[in-house]
N, CA and C of each residue as an Amber inpcrd file, in Angstrom:
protein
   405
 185.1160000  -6.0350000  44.8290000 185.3390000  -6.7000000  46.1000000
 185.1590000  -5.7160000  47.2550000 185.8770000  -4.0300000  46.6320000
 185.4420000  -3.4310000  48.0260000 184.3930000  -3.0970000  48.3660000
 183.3500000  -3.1950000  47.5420000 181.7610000  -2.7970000  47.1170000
 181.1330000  -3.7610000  48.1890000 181.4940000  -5.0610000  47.8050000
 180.8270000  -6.0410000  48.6730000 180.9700000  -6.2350000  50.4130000
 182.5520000  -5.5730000  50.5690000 183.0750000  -5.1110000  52.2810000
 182.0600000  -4.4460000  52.4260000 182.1720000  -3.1730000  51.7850000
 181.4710000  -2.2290000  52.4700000 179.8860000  -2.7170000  52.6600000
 178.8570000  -2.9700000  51.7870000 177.8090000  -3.6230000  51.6370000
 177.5250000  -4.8560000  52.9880000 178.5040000  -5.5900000  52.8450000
 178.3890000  -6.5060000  54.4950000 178.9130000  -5.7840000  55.7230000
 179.0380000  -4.6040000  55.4610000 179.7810000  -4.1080000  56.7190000
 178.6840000  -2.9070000  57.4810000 177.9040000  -2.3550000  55.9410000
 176.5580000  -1.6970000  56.2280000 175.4520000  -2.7950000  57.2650000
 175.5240000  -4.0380000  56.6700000 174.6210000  -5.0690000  56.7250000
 174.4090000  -5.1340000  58.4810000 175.9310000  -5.2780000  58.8820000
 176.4790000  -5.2450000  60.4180000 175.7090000  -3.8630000  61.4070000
 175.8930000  -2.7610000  60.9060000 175.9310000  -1.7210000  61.4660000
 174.4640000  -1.5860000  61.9090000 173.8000000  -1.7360000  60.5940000
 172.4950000  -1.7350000  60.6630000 171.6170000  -2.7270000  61.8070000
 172.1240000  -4.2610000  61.6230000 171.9590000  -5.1200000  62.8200000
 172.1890000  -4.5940000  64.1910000 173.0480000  -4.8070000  64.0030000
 173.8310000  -3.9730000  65.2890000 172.5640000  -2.6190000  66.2080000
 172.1910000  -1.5960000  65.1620000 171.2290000  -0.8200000  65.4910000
 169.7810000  -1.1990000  66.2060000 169.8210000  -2.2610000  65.0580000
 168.4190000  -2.6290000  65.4480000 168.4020000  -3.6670000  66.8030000
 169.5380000  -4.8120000  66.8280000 169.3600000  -5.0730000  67.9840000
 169.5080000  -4.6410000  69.4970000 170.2270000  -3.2910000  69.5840000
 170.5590000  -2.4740000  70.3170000 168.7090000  -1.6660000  70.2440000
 168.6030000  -1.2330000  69.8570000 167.1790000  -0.4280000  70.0800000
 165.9340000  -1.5200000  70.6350000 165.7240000  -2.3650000  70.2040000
 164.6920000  -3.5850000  70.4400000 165.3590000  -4.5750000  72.1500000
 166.7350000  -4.1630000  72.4200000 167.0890000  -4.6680000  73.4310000
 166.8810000  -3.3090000  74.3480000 166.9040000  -1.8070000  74.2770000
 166.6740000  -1.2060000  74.9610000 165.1450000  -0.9140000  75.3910000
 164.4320000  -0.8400000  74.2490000 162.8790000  -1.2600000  74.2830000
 161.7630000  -2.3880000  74.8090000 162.7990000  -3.6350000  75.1590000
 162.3830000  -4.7670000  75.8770000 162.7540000  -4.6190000  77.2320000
 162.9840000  -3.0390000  77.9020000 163.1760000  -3.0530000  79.4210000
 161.3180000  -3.1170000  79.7460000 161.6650000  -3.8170000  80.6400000
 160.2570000  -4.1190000  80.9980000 160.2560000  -3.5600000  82.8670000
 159.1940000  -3.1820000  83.5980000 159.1240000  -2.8930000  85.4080000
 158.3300000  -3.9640000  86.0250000 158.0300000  -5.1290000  85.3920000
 158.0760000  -6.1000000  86.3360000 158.5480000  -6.2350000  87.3660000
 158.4400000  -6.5970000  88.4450000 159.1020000  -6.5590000  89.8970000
 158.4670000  -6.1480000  90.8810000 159.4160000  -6.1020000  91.9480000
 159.1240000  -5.2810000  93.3430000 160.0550000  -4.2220000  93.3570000
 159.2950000  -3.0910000  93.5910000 159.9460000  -1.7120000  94.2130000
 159.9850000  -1.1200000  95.1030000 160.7750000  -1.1350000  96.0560000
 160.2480000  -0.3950000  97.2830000 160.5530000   1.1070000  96.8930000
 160.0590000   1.5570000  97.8520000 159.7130000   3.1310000  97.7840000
 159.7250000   3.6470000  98.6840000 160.2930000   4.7360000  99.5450000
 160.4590000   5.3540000 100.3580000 159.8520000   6.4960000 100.3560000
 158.5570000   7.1730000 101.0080000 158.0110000   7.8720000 101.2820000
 158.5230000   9.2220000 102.1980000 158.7840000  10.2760000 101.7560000
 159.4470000  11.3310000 102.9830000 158.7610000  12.5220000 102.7100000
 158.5120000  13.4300000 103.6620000 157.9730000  14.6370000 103.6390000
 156.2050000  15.0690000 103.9900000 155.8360000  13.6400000 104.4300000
 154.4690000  13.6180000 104.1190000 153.5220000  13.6070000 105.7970000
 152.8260000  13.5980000 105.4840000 151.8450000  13.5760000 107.2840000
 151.3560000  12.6150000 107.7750000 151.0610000  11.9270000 106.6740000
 150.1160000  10.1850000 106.9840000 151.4280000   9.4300000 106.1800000
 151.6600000   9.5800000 105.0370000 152.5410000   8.4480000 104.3760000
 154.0100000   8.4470000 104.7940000 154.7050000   8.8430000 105.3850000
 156.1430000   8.3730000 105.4120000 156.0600000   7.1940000 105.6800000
 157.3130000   6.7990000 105.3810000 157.8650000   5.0090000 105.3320000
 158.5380000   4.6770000 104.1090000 158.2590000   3.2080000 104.1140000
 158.8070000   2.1750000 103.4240000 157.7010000   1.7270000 102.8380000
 157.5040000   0.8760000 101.5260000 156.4000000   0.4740000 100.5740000
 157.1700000  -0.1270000  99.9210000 156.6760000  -1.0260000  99.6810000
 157.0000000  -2.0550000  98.2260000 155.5830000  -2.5910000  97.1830000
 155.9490000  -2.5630000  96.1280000 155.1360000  -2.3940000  95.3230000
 155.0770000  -3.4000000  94.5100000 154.6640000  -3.9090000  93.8100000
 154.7790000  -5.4170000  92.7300000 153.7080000  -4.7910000  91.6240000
 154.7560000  -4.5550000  90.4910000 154.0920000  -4.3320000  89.6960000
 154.0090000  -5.5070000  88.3390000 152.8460000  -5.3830000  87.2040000
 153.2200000  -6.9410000  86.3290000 152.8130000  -6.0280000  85.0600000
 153.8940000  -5.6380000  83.9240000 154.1510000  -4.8930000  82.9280000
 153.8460000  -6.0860000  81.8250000 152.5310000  -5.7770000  81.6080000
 151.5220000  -6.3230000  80.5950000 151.0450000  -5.9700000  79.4810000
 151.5420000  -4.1320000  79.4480000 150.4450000  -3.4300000  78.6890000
 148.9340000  -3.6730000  78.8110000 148.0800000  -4.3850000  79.8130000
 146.7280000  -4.5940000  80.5420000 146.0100000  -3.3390000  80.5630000
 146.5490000  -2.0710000  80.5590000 146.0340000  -0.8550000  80.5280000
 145.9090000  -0.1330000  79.2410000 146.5580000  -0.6350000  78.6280000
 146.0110000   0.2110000  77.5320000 147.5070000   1.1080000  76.7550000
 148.5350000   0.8890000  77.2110000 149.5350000   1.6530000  77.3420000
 150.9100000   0.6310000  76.7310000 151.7830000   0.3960000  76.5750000
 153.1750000  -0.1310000  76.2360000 153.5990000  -0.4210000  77.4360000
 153.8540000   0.4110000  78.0150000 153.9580000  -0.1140000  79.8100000
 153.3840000  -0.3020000  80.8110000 152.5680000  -0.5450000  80.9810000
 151.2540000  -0.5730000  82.0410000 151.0260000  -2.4670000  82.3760000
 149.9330000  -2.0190000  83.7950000 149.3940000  -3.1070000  84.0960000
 149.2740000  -3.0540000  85.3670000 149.2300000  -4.4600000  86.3690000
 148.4380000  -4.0990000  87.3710000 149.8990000  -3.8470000  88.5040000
 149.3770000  -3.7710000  89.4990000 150.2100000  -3.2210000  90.3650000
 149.3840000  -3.4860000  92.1970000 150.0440000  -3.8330000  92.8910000
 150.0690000  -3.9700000  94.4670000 150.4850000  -3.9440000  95.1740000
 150.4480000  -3.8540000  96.8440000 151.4330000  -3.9070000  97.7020000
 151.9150000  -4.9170000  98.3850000 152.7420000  -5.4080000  98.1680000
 153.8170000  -6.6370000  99.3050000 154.0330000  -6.5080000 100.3170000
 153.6110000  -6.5560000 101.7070000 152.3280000  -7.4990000 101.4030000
 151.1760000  -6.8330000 100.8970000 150.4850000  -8.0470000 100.5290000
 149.0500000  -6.9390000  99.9840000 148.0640000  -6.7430000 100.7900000
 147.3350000  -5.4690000 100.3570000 146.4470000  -5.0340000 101.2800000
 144.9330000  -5.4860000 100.8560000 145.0810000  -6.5420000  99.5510000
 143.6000000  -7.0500000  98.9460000 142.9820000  -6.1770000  97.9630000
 143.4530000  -5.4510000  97.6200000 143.3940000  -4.4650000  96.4890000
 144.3120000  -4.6880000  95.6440000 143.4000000  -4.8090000  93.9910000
 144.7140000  -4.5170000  92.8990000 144.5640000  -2.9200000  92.4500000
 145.7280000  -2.5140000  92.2460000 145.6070000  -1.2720000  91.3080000
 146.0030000  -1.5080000  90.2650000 146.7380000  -0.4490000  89.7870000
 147.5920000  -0.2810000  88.1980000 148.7430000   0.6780000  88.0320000
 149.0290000   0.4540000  86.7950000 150.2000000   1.4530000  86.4580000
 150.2270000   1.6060000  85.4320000 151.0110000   3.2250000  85.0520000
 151.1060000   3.1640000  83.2600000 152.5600000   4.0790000  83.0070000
 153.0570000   3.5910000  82.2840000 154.4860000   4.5560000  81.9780000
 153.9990000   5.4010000  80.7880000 153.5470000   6.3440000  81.1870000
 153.1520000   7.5680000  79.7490000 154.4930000   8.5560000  79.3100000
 155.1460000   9.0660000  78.5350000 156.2930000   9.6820000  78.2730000
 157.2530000   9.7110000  79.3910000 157.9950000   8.8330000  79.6900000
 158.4350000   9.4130000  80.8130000 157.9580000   9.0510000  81.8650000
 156.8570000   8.9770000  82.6830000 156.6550000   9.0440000  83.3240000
 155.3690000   7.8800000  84.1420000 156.4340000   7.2360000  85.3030000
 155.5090000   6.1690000  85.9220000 153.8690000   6.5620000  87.1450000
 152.5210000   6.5040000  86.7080000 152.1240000   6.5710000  87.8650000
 151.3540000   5.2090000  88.2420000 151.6770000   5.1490000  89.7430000
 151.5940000   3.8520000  90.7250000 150.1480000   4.1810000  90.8770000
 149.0910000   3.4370000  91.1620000 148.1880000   3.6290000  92.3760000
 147.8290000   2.6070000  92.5200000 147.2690000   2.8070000  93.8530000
 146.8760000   1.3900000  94.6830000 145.9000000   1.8090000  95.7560000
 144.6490000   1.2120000  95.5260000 143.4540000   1.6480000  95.8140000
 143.4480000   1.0250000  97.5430000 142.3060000   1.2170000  98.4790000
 142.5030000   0.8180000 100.0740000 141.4940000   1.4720000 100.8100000
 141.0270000   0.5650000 101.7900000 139.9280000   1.1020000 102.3470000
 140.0460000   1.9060000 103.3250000 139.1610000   3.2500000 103.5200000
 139.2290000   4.1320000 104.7080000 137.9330000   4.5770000 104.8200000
 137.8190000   4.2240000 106.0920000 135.9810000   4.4750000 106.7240000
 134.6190000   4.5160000 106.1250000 135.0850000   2.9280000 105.1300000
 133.7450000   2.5120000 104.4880000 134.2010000   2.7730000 102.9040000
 134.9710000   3.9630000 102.4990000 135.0320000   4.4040000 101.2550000
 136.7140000   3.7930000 100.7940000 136.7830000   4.3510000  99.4710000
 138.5000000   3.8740000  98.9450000 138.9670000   5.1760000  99.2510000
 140.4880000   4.6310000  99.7200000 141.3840000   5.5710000  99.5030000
 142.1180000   5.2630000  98.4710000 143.1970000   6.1410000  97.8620000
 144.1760000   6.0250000  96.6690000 145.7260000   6.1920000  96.9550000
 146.5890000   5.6950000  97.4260000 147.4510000   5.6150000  97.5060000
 148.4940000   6.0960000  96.1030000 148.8070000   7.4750000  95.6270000
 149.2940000   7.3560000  94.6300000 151.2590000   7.6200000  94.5620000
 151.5610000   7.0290000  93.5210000 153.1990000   7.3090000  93.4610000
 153.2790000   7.5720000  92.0660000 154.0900000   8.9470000  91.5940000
 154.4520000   9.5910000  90.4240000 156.0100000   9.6130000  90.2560000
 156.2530000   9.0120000  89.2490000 158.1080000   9.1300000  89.3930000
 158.4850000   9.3880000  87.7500000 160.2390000   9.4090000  87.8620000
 160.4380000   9.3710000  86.0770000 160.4450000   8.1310000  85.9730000
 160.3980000   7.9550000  85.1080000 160.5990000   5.9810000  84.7660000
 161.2510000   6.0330000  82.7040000 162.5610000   5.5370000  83.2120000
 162.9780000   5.4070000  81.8130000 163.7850000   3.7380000  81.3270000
 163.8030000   3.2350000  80.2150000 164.6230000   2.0860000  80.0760000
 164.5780000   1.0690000  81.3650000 163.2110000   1.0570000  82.0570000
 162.8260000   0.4000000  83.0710000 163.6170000   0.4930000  84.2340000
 163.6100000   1.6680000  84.1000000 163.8440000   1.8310000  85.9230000
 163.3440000   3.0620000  86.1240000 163.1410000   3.1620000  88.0420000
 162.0000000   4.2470000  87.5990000 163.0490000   5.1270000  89.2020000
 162.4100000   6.2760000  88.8590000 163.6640000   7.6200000  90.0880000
 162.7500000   7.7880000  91.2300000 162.6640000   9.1580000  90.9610000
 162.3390000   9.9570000  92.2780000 161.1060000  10.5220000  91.5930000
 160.0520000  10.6890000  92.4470000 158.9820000  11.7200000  92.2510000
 158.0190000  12.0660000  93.8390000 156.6520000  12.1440000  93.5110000
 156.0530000  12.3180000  94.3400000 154.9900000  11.3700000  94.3950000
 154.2770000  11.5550000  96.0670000 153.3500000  10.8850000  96.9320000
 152.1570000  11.4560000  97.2490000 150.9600000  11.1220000  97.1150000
 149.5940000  11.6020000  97.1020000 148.5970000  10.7640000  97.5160000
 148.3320000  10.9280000  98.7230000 146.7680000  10.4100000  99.3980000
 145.5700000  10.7670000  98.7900000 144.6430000  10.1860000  98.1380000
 143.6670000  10.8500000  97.8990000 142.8470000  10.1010000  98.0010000
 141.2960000  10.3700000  98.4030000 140.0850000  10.0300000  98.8840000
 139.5810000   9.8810000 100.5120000 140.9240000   9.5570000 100.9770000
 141.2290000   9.6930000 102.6970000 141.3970000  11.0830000 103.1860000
 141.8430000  11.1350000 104.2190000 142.7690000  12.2820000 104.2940000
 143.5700000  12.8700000 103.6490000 143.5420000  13.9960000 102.7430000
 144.5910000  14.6480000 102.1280000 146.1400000  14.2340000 102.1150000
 147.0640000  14.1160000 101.6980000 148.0220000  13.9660000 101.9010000
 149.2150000  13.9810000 100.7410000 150.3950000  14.7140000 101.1640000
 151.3340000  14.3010000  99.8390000 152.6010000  14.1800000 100.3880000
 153.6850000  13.7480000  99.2330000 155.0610000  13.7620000  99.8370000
 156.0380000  13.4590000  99.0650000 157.4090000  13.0490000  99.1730000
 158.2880000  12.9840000  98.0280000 158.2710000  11.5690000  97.7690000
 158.3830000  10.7570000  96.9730000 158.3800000   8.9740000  96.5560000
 160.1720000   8.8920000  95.7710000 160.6820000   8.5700000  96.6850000
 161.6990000   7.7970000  96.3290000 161.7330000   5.8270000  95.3910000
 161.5590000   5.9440000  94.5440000 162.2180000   4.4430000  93.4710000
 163.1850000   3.9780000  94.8310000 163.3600000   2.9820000  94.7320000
 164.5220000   1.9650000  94.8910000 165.0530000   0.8580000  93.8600000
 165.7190000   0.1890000  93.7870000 166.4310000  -0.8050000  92.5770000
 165.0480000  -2.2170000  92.5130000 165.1000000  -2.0030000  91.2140000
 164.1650000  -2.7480000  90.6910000 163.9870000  -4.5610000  91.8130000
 163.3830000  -5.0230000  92.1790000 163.1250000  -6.1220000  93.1130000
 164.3020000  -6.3110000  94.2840000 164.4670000  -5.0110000  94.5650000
 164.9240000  -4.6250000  95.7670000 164.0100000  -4.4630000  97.1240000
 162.7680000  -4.9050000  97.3120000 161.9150000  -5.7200000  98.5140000
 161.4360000  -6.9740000  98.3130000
């Protein structure tokens, strides 16, 4: 009889594990993020971002990504170890610019990192996360 406790009590633990890991693994970054831009020459501000966590890229976390409002450009995103990068493509004097945002991103939410202009004017800066569909 105590064979069989213990045996249904393994049975539990084990559940228990697995639905705990598969519920931490189903964080998904769907949403809007705003983002706060500081330190930079062209980018400071406020940004919000809408991203749609598809795996579309090629990645477990990835997919496309834009700005709210939008600027008529889609970009993308991909959560590689750790780590979220944003971009979002935009026109400057005929050519694209790249609007990029690098942050940590864990259990679907994503921190603090950095800000990078590229194809325009040079530019970088710090990228503050905000709470997930918090714009």
């Amino acid at each position: 009889m105590t064979r069989h406790i213990r045996s249904i009590a393994r049975v539990f633990v084990v559940a228990a594990i697995a639905f705990t890991t598969s519920a931490a693994m189903a964080q998904s970054y769907t949403g809007n993020w705003p983002i706060t831009v500081s330190k930079s020459h062209y980018g400071n501000g406020r940004y919000c971002v809408a991203l749609t966590d598809n795996g579309s890229q090629g990645f477990r976390h990835s997919g496309y990504a834009s700005l709210v409002p939008t600027n008529g450009y889609a970009g993308w995103f991909t959560v590689i170890h750790g780590i979220v990068t944003v971009t979002i493509p935009g026109p400057y004097n005929g050519e694209l610019e790249f609007q990029v945002f690098v942050a940590h991103a864990s259990g679907g939410r994503i921190g603090k990192g950095g800000y990078v202009l590229a194809g325009g004017p040079d530019d970088s800066g710090v990228a503050a996360f905000g709470a997930k569909n918090g714009c």
